[in-house]
C-alpha positions in Angstrom: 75.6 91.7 47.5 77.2 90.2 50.8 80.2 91.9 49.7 79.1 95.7 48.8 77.6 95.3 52.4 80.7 94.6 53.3 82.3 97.7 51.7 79.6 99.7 52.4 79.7 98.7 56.1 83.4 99.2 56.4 82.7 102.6 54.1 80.8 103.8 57.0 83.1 102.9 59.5 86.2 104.6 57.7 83.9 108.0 57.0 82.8 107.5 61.5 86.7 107.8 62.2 87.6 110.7 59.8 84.4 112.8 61.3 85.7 112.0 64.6 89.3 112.8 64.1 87.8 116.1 62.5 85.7 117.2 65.3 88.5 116.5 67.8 90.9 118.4 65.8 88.7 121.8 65.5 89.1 124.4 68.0 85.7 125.0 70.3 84.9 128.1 71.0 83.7 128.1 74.1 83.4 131.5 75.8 82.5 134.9 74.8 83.6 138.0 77.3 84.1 141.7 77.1 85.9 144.8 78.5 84.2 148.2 78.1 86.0 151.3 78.1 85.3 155.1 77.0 86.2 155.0 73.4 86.3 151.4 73.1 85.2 148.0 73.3 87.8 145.1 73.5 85.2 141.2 72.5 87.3 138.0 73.7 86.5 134.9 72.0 87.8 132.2 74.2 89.1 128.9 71.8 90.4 125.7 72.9 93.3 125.9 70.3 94.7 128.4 67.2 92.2 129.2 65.0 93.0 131.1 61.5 90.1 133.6 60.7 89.1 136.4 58.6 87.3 139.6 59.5 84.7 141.9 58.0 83.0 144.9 57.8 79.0 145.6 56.9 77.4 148.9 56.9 74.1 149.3 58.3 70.9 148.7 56.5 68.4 151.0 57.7 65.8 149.1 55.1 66.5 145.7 56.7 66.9 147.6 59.5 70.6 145.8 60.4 73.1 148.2 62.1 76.5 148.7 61.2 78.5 145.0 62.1 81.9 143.0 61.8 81.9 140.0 61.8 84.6 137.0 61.8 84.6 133.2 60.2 86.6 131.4 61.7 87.4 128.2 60.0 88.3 124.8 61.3 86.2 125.8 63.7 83.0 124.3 65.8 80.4 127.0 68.5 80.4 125.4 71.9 78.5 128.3 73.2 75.0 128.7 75.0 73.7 131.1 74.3 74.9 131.5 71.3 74.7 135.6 71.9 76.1 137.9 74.0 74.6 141.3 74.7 76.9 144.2 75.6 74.8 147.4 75.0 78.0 149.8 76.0 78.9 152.8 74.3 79.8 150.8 70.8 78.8 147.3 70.8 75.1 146.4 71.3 75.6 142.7 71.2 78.0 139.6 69.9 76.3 136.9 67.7 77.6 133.6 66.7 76.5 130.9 64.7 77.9 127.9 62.8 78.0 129.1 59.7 78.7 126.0 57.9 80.4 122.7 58.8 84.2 123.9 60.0 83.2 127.8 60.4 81.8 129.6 63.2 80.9 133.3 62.3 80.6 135.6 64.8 78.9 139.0 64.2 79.5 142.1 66.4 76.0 144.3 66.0 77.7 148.3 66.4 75.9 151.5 67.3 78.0 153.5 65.6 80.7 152.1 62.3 84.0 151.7 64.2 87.4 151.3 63.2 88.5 147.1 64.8 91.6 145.3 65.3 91.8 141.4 66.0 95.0 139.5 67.0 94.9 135.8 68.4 96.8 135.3 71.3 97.9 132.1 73.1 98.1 130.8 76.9 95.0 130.7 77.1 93.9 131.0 72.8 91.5 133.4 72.5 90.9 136.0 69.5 90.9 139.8 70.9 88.7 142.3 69.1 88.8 145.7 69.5 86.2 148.2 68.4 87.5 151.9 68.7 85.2 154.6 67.9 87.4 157.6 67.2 87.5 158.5 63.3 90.6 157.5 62.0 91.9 154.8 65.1 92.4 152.3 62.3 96.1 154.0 61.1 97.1 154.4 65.0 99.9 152.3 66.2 99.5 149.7 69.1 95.8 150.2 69.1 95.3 147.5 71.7 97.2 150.2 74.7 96.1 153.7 73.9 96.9 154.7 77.8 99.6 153.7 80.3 99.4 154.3 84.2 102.9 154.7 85.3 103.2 154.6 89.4 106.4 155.3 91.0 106.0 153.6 94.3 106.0 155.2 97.5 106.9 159.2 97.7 106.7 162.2 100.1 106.3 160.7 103.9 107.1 156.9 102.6 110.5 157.1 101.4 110.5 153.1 100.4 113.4 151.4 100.9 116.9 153.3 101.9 119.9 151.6 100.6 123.8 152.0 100.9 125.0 155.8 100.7 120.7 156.9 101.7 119.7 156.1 98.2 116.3 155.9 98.4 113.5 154.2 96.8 111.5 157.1 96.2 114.0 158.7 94.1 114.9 156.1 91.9 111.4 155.4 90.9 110.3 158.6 90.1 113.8 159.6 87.5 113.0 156.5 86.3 109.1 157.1 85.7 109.5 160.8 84.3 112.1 159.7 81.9 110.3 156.5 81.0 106.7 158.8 80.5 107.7 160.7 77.2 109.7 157.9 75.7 106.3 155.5 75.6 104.3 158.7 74.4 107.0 159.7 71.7 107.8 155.3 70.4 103.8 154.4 71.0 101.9 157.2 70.2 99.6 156.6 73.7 98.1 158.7 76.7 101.0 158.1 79.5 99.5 159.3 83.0 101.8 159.1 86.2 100.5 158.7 89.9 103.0 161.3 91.2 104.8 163.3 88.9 106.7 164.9 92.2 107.8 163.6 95.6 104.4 163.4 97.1 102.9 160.8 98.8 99.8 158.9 97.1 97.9 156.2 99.1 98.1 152.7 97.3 94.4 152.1 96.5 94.6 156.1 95.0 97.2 154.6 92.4 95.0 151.4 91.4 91.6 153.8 91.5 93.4 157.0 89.3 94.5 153.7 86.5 91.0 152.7 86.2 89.3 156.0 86.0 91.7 156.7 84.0 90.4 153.7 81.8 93.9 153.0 81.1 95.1 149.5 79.2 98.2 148.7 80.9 99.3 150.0 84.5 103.3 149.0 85.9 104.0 150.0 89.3 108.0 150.6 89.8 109.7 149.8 92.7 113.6 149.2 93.5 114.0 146.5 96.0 116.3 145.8 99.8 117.2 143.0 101.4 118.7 142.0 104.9 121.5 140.3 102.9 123.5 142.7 101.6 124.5 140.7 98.8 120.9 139.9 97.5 120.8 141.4 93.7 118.9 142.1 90.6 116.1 142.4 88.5 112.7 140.3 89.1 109.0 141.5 87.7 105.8 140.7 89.4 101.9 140.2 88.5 99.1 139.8 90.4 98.8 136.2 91.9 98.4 134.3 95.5 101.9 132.4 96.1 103.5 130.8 99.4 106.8 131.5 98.7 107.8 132.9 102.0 110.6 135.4 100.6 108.0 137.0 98.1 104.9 137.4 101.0 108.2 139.0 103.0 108.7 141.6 100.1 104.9 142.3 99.7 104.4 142.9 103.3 107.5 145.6 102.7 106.2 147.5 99.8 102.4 146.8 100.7 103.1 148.8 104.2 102.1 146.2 106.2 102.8 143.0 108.4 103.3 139.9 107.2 100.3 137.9 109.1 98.2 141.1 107.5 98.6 139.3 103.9 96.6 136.2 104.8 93.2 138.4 104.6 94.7 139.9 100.6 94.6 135.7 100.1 91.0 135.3 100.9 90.3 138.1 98.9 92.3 137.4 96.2 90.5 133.9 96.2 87.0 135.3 95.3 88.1 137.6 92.7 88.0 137.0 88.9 90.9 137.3 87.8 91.1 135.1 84.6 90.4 138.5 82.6 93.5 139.8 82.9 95.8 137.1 84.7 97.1 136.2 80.8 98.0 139.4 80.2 99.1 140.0 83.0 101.9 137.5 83.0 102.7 138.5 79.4 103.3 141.9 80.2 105.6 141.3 83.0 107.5 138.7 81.0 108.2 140.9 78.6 109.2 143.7 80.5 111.5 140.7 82.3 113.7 139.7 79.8 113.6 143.3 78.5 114.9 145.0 81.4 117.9 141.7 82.0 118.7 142.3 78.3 119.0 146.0 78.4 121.0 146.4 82.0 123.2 143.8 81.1 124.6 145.6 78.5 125.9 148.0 80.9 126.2 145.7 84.3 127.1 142.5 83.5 126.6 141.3 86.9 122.5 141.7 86.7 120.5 138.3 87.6 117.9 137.5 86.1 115.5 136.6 89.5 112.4 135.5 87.0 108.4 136.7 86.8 106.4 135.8 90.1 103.8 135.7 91.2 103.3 138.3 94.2 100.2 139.7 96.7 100.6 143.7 96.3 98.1 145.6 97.3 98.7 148.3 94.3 97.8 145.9 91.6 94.3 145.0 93.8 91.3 146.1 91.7 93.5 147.3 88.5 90.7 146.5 85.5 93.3 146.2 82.8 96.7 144.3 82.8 99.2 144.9 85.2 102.8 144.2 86.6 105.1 145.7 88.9 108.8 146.1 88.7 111.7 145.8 91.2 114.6 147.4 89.6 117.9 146.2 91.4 118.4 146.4 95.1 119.2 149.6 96.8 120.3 147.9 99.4 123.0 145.8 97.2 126.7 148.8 97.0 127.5 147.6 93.7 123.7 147.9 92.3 123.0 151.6 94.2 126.1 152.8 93.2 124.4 151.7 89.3 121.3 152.8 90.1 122.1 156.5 90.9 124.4 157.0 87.2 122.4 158.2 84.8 123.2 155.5 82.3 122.1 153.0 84.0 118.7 155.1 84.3 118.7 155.0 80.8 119.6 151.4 80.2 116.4 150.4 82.9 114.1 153.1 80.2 115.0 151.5 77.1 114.7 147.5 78.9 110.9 149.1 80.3 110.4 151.1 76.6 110.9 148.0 74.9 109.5 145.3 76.8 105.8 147.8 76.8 106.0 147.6 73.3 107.0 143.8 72.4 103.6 143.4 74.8 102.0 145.9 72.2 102.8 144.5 69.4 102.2 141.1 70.6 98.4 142.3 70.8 98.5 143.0 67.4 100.0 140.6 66.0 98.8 137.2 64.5 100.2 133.9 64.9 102.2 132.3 61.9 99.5 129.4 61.5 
């Protein structure tokens, strides 16, 4: 008897350690948020690691009264959440509902007002599962359903010529052949909305470029620039997002293409310290690393020379109060001989398309697509 005790004791103790190690290996999900838009609704379900799932649709039941849902399992899975629902009450989603379904899987319905096509991807840094709910008839077969619209904003224009480089090249000009050229590639390769901020050589205030993105209710927003420096020898190709930083040479370049002094960015750092930027910050930095390596890859090809000066982190007032991802671009230095003389051929114009063509669209398809678990 002493013995089966024993057993049964040490049963016990064996049966504590594998629950344990379960728990500790399931992914929590911890945080439900949303983005609303005109024709859509984008649901983030915030894990603390990958998470393989399956989704569903249900049509209503106007006899149980139960409206039109989808709903995921995800498995290996344990809620975290309180409340354990979410109301949203937009144009599309009334509410998110989750539940553990059973030991391992969390289900989480999404209660429509109307059926909607969806598409789901998990993304990493931080995990979360991206749902998005489109209303249109038919948005299921559209390509890169996660960026239907694309702000383009060539910086500066009209009175603000930007930065003037060797020969007069000037900012202004670059930006804008490269904006128009890159405009009809995206709508033609990505079947999306492409707006521009200035389609001419006019002059469009900075906050006017953030505000026409977000009426514009667009999903991704780059804002091109070309760079300058004192030293004439500075060169090549770097990509910003939206962040506070101390690194003195960046504040030196925001204060340049923000218009304004230097000690003028210490009040942008105590705003940019109450905003919320987790939302899109992820993103963020994915877009602008794609666009990165993109841009080296594709410029390289043709200059050899181009450096690779990274993604940072960078206080511009253009990518203040932008509600969807966002990154800006400095392509080359017009103050650099070797990199103007590049930047006024025309195939180096082309080269800096297909590097911003193709990094937009690795970002795209990254939305949709899931991890290899």
């Amino acid at each position: 008897m002493a013995r089966l005790l024993s057993l049964l004791v040490m049963f016990g103790i064996i049966v504590s350690v594998v629950a344990s190690d379960a728990a500790a290996s399931s992914a929590r999900l911890t945080g439900v948020r949303h983005l609303s838009g005109l024709n859509y609704t984008r649901v983030i379900l915030d894990v603390t690691r990958p998470a393989k799932y399956t989704i569903h649709t249900l049509a209503a039941s106007p006899a149980k009264g139960l409206p039109p849902r989808i709903y995921l399992d995800i498995s290996g899975a344990r809620l975290a959440v309180r409340p354990p629902r979410v109301d949203i009450g937009d144009r599309l989603v009334r509410r998110v509902r989750l539940n553990q379904f059973k030991p391992g899987v969390v289900r989480a319905v999404l209660d429509l007002k109307h059926p909607g096509s969806h598409d789901a991807v998990l993304m990493a840094n931080p995990h979360r599962i991206v749902v998005d709910v489109e209303r249109r008839a038919g948005g299921a077969g559209r390509r890169h359903l996660a960026v239907r619209k694309i702000v383009l904003d060539p910086g500066h224009g009209g009175k603000d010529p930007g930065a003037v480089g060797a020969g007069g090249l000037r900012e202004k000009d670059v930006v804008l052949r490269v904006a128009r050229s890159l405009a009809p590639r995206l709508r033609k390769e990505l079947g999306v909305d492409v707006v521009l901020t200035r389609n001419r050589d006019v002059f469009v205030p900075l906050k006017a470029r953030t505000a026409m993105a977000n009426r514009e209710r667009a999903d991704l927003f780059l804002s091109i620039h070309s760079n300058a420096s004192l030293n004439r020898r500075a060169g090549g190709l770097e990509t910003y997002y939206l962040d506070k930083t101390t690194d003195e040479a960046t504040l030196k370049l925001a204060a340049r293409e923000n218009g304004t002094a230097r000690r003028n960015l210490t009040d942008l750092q105590i705003v940019l310290s109450d905003l919320k930027l987790n939302v899109y910050l992820p993103d963020s930095i994915s877009l602008a690393s794609h666009l990165q390596s993109s841009l080296v890859k594709k410029t390289r090809s043709r200059y050899p020379r181009a450096k690779d000066l990274g993604v940072k982190k960078g206080l511009f007032y253009v990518l203040v109060g932008a509600r969807m991802p966002a990154a800006l671009a400095e392509l080359f230095f017009v103050s650099n001989r070797r990199e103007a003389r590049e930047l006024r051929r025309p195939e180096m114009r082309r080269a800096i398309v297909d590097g911003l063509a193709r990094g937009i669209r690795t970002y795209a398809d990254g939305l949709r697509k899931r991890e290899d678990l």
